[in-house]
C-alpha positions in Angstrom: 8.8 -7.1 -0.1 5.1 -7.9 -0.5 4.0 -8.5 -3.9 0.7 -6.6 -5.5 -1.8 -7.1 -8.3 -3.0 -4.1 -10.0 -5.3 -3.8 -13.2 -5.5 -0.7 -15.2 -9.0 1.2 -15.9 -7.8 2.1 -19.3 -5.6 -0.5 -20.9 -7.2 -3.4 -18.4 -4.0 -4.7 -17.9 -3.3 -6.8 -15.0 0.4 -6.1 -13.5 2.6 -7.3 -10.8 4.2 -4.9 -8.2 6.8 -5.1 -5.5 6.6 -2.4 -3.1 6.2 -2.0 0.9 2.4 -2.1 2.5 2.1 1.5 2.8 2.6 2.5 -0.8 0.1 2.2 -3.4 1.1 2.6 -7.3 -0.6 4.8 -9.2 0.9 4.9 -12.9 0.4 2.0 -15.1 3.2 0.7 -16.0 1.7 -0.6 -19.4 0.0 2.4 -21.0 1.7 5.5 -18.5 -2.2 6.3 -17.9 -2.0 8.4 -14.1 -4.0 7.1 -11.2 -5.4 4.4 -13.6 -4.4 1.3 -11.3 -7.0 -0.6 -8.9 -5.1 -2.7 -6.3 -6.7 -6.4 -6.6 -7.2 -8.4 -3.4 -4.9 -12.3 -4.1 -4.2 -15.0 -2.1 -1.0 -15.2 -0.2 0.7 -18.1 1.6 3.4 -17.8 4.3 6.6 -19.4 5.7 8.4 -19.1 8.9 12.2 -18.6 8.2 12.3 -21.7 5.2 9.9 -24.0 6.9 6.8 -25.7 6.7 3.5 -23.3 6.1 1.9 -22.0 9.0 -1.1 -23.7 10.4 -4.2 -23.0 8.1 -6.0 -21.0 10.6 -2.7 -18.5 11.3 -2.7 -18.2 7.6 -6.4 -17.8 7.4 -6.5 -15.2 10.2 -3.3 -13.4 8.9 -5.0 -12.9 5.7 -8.6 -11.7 7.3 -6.7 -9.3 9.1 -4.2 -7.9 5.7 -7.3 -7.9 3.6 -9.5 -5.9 6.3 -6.6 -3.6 6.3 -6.1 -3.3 2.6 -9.9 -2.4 2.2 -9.6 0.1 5.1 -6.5 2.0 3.3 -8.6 1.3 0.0 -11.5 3.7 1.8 -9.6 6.5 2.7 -7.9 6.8 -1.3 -11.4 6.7 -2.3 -12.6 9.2 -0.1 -9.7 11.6 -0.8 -10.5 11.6 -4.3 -13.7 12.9 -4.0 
């Protein structure tokens, strides 16, 4: 399960979430304050069942490609709470 980094707009506290790519987290889990969490963009690496890491420009391309999606999903939330 991928791993996230959120910080919280009131309490500024920076918190580690498991959950799958199509759910965002919304409650911090710090302070309870409702849609006060801000998914960070972080660096991931990968591994191909236990072995070595992927060539750098798989990894690099992989994570073009996760971030462009994460902004794209990061869009729409913002345009839906307008």
């Amino acid at each position: 399960m991928p791993r996230y980094v959120y910080r919280c707009t009131e309490c500024e506290e920076l918190s580690t979430i498991n959950h799958s790519s199509d759910e965002v987290e919304t409650k911090c889990p710090k302070c309870a304050t409702d849609r006060g969490l801000v998914k960070l963009l972080t660096n991931f690496t990968t591994r191909k069942n236990g072995t070595k890491l992927n060539k750098v420009g798989q990894v690099t391309e992989q994570f073009i490609e996760d971030s462009r999606q994460e902004l794209e999903q990061q869009k729409e939330q913002l345009n839906k709470n307008k």
